[in-house]
VEXZA-366650 format. One line per 3 residues: number of its first residue (from 1); their letters; for each residue x, y, z of C-alpha. Coordinates in Angstrom, 3 decimals, padded with zeros to 6 digits. Example, Ala and Ser with C-alpha at 12.3 -4.5 7.8 and 13.67 -1.06 7.14 Angstrom:
<sites>
1> as> 012.300/-004.500/007.800 ~ 013.670/-001.060/007.140;
</sites>
This chain:
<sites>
1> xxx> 024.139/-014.974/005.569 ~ 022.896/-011.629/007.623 ~ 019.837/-009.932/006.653;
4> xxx> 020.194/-006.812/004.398 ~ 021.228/-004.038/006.477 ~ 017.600/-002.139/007.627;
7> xxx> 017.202/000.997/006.107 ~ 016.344/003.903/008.599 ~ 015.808/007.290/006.561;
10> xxx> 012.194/007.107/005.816 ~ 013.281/008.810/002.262 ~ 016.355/006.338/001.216;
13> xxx> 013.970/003.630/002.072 ~ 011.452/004.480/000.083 ~ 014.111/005.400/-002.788;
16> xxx> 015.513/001.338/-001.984 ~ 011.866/000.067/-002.702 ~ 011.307/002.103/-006.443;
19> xxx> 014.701/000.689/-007.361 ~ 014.689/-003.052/-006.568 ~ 012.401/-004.583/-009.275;
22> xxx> 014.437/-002.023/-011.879 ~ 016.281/-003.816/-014.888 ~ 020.014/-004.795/-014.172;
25> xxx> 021.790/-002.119/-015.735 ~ 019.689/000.323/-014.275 ~ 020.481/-000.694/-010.735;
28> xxx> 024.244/-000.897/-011.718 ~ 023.912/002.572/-012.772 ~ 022.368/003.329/-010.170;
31> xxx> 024.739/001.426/-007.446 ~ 027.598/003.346/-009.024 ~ 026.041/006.652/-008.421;
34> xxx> 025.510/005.663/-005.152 ~ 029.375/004.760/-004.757 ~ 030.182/008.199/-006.288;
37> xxx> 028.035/010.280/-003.847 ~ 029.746/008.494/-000.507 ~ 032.968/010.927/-001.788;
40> xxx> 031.019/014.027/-001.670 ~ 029.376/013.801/001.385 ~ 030.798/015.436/004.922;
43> xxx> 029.092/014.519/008.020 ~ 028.811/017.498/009.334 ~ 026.798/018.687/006.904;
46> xxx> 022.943/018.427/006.207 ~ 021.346/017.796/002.303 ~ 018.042/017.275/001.312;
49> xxx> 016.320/014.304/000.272 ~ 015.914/015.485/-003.768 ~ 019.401/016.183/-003.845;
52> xxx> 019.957/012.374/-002.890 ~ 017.776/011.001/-005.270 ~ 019.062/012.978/-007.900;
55> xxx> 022.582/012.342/-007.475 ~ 021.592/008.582/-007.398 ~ 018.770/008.224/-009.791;
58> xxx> 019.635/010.762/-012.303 ~ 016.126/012.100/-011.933 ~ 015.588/015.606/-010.299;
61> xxx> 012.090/014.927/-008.267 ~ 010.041/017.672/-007.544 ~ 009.556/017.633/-003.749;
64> xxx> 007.707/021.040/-002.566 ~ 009.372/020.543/001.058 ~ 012.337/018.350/001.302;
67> xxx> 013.485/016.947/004.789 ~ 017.004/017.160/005.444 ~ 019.377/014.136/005.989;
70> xxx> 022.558/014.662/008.661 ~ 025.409/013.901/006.556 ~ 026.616/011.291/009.477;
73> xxx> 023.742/009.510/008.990 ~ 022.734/009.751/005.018 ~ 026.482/008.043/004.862;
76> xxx> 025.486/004.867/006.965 ~ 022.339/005.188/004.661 ~ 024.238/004.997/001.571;
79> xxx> 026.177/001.951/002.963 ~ 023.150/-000.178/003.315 ~ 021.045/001.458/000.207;
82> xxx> 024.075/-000.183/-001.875 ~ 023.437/-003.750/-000.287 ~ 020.289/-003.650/-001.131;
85> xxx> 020.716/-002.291/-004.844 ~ 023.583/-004.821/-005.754 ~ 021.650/-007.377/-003.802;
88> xxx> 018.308/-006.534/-006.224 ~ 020.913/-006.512/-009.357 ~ 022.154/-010.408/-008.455;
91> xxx> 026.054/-009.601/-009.549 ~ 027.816/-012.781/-009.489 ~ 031.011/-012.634/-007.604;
94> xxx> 032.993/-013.158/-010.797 ~ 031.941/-008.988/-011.947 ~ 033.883/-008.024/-009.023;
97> xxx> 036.788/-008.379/-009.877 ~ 039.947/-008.466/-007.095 ~ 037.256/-008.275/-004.373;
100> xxx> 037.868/-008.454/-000.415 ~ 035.786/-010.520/002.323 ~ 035.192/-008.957/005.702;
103> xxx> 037.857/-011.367/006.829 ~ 040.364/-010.037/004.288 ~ 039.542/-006.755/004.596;
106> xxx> 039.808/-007.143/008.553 ~ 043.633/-008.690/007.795 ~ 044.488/-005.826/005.548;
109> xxx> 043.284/-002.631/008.545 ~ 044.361/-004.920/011.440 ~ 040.355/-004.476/013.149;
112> xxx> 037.803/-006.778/014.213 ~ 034.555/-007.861/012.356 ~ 032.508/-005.374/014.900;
115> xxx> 034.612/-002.089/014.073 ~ 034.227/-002.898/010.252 ~ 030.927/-003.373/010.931;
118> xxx> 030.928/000.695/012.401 ~ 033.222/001.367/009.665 ~ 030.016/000.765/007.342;
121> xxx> 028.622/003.380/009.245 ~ 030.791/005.735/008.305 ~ 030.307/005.073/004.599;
124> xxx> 032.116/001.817/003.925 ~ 030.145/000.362/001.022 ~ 029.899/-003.453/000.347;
127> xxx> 028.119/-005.351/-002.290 ~ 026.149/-008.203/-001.844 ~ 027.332/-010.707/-004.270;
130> xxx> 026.610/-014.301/-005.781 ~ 029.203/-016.931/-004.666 ~ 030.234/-019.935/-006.373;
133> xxx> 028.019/-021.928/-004.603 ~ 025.292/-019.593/-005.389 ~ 024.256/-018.469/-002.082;
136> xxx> 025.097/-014.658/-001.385 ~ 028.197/-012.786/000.358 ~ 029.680/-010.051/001.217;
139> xxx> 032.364/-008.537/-000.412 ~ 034.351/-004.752/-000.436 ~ 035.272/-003.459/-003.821;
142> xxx> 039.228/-002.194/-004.370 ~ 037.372/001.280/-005.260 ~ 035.469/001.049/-002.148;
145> xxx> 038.341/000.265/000.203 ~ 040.816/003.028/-001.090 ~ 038.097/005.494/-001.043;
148> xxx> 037.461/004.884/003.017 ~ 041.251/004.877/003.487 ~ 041.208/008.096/001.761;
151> xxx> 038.652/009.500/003.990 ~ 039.153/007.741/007.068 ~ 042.758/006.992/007.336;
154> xxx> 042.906/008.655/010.855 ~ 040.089/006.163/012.094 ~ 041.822/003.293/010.434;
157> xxx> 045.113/004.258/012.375 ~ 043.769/004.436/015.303 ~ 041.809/001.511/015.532;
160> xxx> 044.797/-000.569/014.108 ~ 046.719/000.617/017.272 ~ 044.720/-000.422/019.975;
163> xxx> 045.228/-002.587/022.547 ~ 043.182/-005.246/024.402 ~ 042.754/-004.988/027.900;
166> xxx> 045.241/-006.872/030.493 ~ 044.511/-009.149/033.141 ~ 044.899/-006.543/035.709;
169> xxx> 042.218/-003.869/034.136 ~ 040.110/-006.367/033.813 ~ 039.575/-007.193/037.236;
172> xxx> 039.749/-003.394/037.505 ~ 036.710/-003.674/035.836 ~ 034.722/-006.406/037.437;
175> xxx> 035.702/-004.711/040.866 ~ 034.337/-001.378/039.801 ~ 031.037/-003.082/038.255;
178> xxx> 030.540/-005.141/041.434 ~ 030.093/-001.348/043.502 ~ 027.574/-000.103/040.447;
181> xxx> 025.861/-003.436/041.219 ~ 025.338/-002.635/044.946 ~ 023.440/000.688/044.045;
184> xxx> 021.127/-000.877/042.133 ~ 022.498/-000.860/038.762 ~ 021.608/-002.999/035.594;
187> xxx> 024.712/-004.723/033.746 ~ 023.973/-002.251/031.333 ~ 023.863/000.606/033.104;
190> xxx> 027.258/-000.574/035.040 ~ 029.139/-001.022/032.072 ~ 028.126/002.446/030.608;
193> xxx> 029.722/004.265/033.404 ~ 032.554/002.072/034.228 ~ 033.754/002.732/030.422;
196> xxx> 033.432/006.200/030.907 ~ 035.736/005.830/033.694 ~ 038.407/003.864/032.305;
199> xxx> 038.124/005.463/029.050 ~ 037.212/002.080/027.138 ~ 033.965/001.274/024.860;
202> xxx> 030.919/000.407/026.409 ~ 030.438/-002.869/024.441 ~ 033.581/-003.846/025.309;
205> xxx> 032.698/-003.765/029.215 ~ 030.131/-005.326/028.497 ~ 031.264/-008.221/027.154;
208> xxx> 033.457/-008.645/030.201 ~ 030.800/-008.381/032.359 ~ 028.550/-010.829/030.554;
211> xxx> 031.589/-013.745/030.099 ~ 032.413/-012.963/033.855 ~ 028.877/-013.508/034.671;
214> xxx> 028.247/-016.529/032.610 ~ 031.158/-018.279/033.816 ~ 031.432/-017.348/038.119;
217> xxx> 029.102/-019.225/040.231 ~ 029.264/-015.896/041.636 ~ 027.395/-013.649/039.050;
220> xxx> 027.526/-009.651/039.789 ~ 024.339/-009.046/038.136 ~ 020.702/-011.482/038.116;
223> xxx> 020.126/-011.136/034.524 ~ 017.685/-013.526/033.455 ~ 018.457/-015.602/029.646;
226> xxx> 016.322/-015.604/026.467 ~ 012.435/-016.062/026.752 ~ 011.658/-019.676/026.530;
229> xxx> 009.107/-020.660/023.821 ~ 006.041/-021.138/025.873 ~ 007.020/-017.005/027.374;
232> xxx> 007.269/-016.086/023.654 ~ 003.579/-017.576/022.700 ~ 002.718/-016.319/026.353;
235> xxx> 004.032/-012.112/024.773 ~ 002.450/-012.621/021.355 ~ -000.991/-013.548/023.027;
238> xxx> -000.917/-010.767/025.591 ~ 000.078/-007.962/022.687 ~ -002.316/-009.163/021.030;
241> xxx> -005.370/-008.372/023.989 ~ -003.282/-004.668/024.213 ~ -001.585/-005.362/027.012;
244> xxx> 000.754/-002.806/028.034 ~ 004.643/-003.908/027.032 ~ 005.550/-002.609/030.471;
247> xxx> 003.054/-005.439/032.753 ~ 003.810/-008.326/030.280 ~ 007.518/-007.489/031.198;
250> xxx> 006.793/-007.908/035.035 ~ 004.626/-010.988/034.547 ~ 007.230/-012.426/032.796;
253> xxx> 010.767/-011.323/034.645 ~ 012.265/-009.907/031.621 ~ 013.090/-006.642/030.317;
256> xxx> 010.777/-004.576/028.478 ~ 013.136/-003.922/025.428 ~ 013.524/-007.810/025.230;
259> xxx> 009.662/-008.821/025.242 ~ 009.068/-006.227/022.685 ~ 011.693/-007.854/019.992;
262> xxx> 010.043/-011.277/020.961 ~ 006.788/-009.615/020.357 ~ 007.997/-008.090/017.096;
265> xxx> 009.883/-011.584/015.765 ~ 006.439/-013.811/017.005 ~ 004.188/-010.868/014.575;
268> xxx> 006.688/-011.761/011.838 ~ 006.680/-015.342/012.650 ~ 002.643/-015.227/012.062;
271> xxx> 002.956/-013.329/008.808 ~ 005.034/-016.112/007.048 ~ 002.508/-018.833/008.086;
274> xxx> -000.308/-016.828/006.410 ~ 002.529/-016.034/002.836 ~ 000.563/-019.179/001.243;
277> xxx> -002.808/-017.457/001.224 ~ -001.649/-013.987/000.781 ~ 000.245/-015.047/-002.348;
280> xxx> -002.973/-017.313/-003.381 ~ -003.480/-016.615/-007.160 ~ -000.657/-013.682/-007.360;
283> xxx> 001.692/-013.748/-010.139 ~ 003.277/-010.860/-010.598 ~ 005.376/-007.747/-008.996;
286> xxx> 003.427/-005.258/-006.709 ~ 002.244/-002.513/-009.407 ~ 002.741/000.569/-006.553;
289> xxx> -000.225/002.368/-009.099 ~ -002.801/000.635/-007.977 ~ -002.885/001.645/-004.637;
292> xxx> -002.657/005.742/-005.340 ~ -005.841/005.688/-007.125 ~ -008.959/007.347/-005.789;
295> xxx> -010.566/003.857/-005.267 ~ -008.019/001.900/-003.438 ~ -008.768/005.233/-000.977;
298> xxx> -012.512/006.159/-000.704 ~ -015.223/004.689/-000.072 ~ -013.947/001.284/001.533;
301> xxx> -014.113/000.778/005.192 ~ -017.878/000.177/005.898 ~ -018.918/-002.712/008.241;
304> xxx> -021.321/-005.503/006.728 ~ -024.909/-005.975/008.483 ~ -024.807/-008.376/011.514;
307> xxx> -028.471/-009.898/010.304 ~ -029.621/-012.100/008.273 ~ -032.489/-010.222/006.987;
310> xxx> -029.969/-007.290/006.724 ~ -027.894/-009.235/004.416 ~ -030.614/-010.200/002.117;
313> xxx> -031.711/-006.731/002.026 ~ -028.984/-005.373/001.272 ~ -028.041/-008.151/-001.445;
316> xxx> -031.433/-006.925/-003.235 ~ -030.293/-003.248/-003.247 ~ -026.267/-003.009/-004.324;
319> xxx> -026.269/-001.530/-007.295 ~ -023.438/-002.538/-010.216 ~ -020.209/-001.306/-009.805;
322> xxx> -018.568/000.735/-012.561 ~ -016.112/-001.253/-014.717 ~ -013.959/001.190/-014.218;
325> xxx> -014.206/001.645/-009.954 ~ -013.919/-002.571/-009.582 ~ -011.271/-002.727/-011.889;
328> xxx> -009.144/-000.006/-009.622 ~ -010.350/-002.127/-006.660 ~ -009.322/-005.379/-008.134;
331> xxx> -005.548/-003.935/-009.313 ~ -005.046/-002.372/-005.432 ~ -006.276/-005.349/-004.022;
334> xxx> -003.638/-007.412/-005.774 ~ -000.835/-004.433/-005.319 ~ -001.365/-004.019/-001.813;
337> xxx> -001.058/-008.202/-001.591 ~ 001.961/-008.303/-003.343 ~ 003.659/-005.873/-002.092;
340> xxx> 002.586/-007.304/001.655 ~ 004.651/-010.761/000.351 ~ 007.854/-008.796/-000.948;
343> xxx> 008.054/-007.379/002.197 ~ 007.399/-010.640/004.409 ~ 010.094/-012.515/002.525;
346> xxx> 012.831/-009.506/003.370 ~ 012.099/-009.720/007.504 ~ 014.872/-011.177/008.842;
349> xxx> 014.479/-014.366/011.040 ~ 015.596/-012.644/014.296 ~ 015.800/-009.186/015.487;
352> xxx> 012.528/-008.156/013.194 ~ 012.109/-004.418/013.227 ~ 008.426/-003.305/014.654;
355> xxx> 007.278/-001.099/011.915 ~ 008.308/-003.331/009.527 ~ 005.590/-005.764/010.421;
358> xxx> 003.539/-002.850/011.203 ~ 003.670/-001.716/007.331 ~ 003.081/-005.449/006.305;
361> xxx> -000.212/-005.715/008.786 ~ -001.651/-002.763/007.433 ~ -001.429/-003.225/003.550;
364> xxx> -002.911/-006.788/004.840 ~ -005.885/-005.183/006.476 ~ -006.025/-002.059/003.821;
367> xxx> -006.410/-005.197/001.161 ~ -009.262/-006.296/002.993 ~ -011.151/-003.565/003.350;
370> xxx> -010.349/-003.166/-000.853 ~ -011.818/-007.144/-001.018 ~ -014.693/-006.454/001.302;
373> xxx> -015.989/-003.816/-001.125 ~ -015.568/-006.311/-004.381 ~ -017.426/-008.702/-002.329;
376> xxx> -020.161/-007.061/-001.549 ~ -020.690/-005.717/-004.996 ~ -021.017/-009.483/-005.701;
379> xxx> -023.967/-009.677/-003.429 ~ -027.019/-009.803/-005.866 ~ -025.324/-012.748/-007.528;
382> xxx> -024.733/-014.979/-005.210 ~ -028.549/-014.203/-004.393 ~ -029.814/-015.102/-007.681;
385> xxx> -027.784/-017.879/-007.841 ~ -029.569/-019.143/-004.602 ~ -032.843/-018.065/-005.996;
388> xxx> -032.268/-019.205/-009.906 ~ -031.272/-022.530/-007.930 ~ -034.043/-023.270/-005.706;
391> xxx> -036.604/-022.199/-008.196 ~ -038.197/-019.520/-005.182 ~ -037.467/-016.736/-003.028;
394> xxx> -034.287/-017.625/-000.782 ~ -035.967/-017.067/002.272 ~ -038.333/-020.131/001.810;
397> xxx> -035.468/-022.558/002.846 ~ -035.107/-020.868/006.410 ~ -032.896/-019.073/008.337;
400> xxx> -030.655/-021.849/009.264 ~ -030.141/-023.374/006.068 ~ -030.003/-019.852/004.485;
403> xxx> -026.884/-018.774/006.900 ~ -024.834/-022.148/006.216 ~ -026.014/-021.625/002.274;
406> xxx> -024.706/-017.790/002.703 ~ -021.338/-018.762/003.970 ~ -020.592/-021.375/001.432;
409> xxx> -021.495/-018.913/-001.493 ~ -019.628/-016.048/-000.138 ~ -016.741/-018.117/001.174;
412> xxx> -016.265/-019.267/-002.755 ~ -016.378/-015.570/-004.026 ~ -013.868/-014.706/-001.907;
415> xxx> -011.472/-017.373/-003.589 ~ -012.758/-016.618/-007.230 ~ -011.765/-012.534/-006.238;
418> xxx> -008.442/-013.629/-004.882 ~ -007.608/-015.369/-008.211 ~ -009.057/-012.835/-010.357;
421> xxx> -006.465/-011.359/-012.629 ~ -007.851/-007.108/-013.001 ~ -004.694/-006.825/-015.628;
424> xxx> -006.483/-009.170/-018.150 ~ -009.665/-007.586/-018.437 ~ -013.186/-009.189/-017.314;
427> xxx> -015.682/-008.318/-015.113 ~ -016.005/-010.129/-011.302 ~ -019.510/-011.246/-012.148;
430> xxx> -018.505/-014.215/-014.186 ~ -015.790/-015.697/-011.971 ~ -018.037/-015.345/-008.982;
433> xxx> -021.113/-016.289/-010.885 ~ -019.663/-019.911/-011.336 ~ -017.769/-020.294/-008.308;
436> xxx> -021.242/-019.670/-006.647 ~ -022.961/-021.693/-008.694 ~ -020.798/-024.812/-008.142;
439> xxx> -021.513/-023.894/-004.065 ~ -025.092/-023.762/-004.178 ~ -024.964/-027.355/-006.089;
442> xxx> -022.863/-028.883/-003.517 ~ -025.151/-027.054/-000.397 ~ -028.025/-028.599/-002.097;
445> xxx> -026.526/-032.334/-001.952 ~ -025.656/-031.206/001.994 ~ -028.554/-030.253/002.818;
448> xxx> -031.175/-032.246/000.580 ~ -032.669/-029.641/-000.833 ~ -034.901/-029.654/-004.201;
451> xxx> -035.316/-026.891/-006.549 ~ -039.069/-026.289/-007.477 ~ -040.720/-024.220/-010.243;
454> xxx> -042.457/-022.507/-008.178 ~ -043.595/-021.636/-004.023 ~ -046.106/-024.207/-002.854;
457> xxx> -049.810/-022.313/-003.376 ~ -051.506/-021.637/-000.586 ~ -048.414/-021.629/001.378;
460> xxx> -047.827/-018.325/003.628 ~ -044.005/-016.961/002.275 ~ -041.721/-017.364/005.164;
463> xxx> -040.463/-014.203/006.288 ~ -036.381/-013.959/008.095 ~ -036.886/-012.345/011.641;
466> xxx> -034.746/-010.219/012.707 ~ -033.156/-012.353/015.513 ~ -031.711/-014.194/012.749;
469> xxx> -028.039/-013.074/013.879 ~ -024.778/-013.240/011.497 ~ -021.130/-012.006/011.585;
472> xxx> -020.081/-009.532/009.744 ~ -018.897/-010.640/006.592 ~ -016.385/-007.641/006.229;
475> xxx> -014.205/-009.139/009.330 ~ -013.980/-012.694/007.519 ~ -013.328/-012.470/003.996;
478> xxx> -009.467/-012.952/004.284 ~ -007.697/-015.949/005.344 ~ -004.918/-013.280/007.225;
481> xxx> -007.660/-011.049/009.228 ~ -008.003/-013.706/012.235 ~ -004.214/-012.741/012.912;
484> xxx> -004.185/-009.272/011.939 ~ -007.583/-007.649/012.926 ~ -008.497/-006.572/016.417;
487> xxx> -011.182/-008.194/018.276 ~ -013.992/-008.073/016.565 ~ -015.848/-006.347/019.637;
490> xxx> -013.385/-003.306/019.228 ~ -015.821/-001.625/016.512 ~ -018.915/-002.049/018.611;
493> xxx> -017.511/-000.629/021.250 ~ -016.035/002.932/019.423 ~ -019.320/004.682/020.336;
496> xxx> -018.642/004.680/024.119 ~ -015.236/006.013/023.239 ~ -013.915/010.074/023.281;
499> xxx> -014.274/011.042/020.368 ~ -010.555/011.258/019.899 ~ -009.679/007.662/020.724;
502> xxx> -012.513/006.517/018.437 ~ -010.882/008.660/015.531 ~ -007.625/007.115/016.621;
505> xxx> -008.707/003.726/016.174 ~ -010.672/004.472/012.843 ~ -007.690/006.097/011.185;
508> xxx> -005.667/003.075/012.832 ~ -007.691/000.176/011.166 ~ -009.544/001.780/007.724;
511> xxx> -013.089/001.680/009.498 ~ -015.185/004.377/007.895 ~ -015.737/007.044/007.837;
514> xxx> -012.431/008.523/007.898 ~ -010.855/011.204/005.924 ~ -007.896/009.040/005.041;
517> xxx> -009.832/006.199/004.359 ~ -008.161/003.627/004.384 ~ -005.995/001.645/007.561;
520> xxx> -002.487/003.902/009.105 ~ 000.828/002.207/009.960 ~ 001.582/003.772/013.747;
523> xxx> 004.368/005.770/011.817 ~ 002.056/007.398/009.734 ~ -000.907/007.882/011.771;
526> xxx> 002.150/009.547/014.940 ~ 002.571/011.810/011.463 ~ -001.414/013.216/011.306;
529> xxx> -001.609/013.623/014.570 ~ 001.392/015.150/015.745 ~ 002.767/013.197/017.694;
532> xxx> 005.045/010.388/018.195 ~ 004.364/006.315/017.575 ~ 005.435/005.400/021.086;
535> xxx> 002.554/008.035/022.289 ~ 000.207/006.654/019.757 ~ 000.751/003.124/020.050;
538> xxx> 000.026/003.417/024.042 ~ -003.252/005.758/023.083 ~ -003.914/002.709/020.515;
541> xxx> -003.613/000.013/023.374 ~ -005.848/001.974/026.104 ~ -008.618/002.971/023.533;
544> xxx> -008.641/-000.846/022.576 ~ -008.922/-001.912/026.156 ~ -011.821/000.372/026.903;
547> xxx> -013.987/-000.180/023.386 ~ -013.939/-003.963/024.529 ~ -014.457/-003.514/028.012;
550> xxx> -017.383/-001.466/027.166 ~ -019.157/-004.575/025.118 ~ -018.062/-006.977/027.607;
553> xxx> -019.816/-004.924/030.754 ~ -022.728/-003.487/027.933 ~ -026.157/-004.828/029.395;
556> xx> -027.738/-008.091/027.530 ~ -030.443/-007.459/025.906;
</sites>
């Protein structure tokens, strides 16, 4: 079964994502709103976005600027929003009643699977529907088809009368690609203006050049196949040191549009591996509230001390946070999780869209900052847990022991915050408390320690020196951040940056301060700046590049 049609209106998608956990009937109501509308909309026309939600929803929205939607393009919209909504409402094949397949559909206009495919362009709504066997299909509604005929009965017509090309244009064809081929051309390109010539579809030159291609030991064009898997692990690894699209291309002998999809699927690929621990402890749907609050916003962002001694100091001075602030934290944290997992398990296998995964990478990263915050409110427990353990001051076991006694402490947090449930009420201290506690008992057994009532008399207190080096704790609290995060050198590096590409790369990843505050999706940090993702990705890339290379070539102290 194909992947639901990808929604490209930034405002019907966001309308597809309020609807889908809706109750039944609501999205039924909705869906035949939806079918209502395709009538009453000409494509030459433009309408705003509140006059689409309101014709679908019922509910006028109060939107101070509107953007406008082409009418061409909210109708191909429409199409797909109505996939997803009947696909949300699970209707069993058995409410449709006298329902075509594509196939029978196809049979009853004369076309081919790809022109009803452009047909759905054009405002041809399906539903998604639950076969017999329980796994979900296609089908066209009787409503549905008469209302297209009614509308589109020229385009039906015509396409019903064409013709396939003889023997004789096709060679026409193949001759006439073979000269575009001597210049230089791509298959692509060659096919683009040989259609325009003989007054035929691009796609369908295309095809004949590909089959030609595929089966002549004498190939017009040197078009290289699909990227094998060591080339796609080869892409992934390269985007991920910000290498430019454009070089990984060359180094590879492919075209850039291709290693850019690979790139795109392998991201994808990496986000379902890390579902298990991003859905660690969830239970419910993504409650969108928690993330517009004033907490899930401010004051997150801030990097963790990279000593030990800083970490203990610090640990003595956090103050209690408000029940009311960690509560907000703990309900984004979970949103922002959820929602991340709802939108992994609706990427298609192949053909992922970029800022798709973009979107899922940065709620991923946005949740950690959220976590990073929780844990280091925790901080003063899991010191007097140490310290109620031993019987003394932490320090007295050493720095060594300390840092291995540290990370076992704060690595069980971590899990007690990730199964913490905000929506039942409770503070974090009491989870945390005996998740720590269990730690330090099992640190003690590893390392042979021996609580005592008191320091040793006489005994000069040991003191942590300031060469006692740790990592930051903010860049390791989630089990996703080794495959999301940037190098951990990039934020060391921001202060030999222009201002403007250390900004960038703030608002980019949620590193404070920022006036946002929390990480941008390319989309929507293109938005604040002006400008367009493309632009901002390649600014994103280069600014990377040149925070690292300025640790790498920094002098050692």
């Amino acid at each position: 079964m194909p992947p639901l049609p990808r929604l490209t209106v930034e405002a019907i998608e966001d309308l597809a994502k309020q609807l889908r956990f809706a109750p039944k009937h609501a999205l039924l109501r909705d869906l035949a709103r939806t079918e209502e509308l395709v009538d009453d909309i000409q494509s030459d026309q433009d309408y705003p976005e509140d006059f689409v939600i309101f014709r679908v929803t019922g509910y006028r929205k109060d939107i101070a600027s509107p953007s406008m939607i082409t009418g061409q393009a909210l109708l191909g919209e429409l199409a797909a929003l109505a996939e997803h909504l009947s696909a949300a409402a699970k209707i069993s094949i058995d409410e449709v009643p006298q329902a075509l397949s594509p196939d029978e559909l196809c049979s009853r206009w004369s076309v081919s699977r790809k022109t009803l495919e452009r047909y759905r362009k054009k405002g041809l709504l399906s539903r998604r529907v639950i076969g017999p066997s329980g796994r979900p299909r296609v089908v066209f509604t009787q409503e549905a088809v008469q209302s297209f005929e009614r509308r589109e009965a020229a385009v039906i017509d015509s396409a019903s009368s064409f013709t396939r090309l003889d023997d004789d244009t096709r060679e026409l064809v193949i001759e006439m690609a073979r000269e575009e081929a001597n210049t230089g051309k791509t298959l692509n390109q060659a096919a683009l203006l040989v259609s325009e010539q003989i007054g035929r579809g691009h796609e369908t030159v295309r095809q004949i050049l590909r089959k030609h291609d595929s089966e002549s030991s004498e190939p017009i064009f040197d078009e290289s196949g699909p990227l094998t898997e060591k080339q796609r692990r080869f892409a992934y690894r390269a985007w991920r040191r910000s290498i430019e699209p454009g070089e990984i291309a060359d180094r590879l002998g492919k075209p850039r549009p291709a290693v850019q999809r690979v790139t795109a699927d392998e991201r994808a690929n990496a986000l379902r591996q890390l579902l298990p621990a991003i859905r660690d402890g969830l239970d419910g749907a993504p409650d969108e509230v928690g993330v517009e609050t004033e907490y899930a916003r401010s004051g997150i962002g801030q990097e963790g001390p990279t000593g030990l001694a800083e970490l203990l100091a610090l640990s003595r001075a956090v103050t209690v946070m408000p029940a009311v602030e960690e509560k907000a934290r703990a309900k984004a944290y979970v949103a922002l999780r959820v929602r991340a997992a709802s939108l992994i398990d609706e990427l298609p296998a192949h053909g992922v869209h970029a800022p798709d995964v973009d979107r899922v990478e940065t709620d991923l990263r946005w949740a950690a900052r959220i976590k990073a915050e929780l844990v280091r409110s925790q901080l003063p427990n899991l010191l007097r847990t140490i310290e109620s353990r031993l019987g003394h001051e932490a320090e007295a076991v050493g720095g060594t022991k300390l840092r291995a006694i540290m990370g076992a402490l704060m690595k069980a947090s971590c899990i007690a915050i990730d199964r913490h449930h905000p929506s039942t009420g409770g503070r974090l201290a009491a989870p945390v408390s005996l998740a720590a506690d269990r730690a330090m008992r099992d640190m003690m057994n590893r390392l042979s320690l021996k609580p005592m009532s008191q320091a040793q008399p006489g005994k000069a207190r040991r003191v942590i020196g300031t060469g006692e080096r740790i990592a930051d704790f903010t860049q390791r609290i989630c089990a996703w951040q080794h495959r999301i995060e940037p190098d951990i050198r990039l934020r060391q590096g921001l202060d030999s940056l222009s201002e403007d590409h250390a900004e960038l790369l703030r608002l980019r990843f949620g590193f404070a301060p920022t006036e946002v505050g929390h990480p941008l999706t390319l989309a929507e940090l293109a938005h604040r700046l002006g400008s367009r993702p493309l632009h901002v990705a390649r600014s994103e890339r280069a600014a990377i590049r040149n925070s690292i290379d300025a640790v790498r070539n920094a002098p050692r102290d």
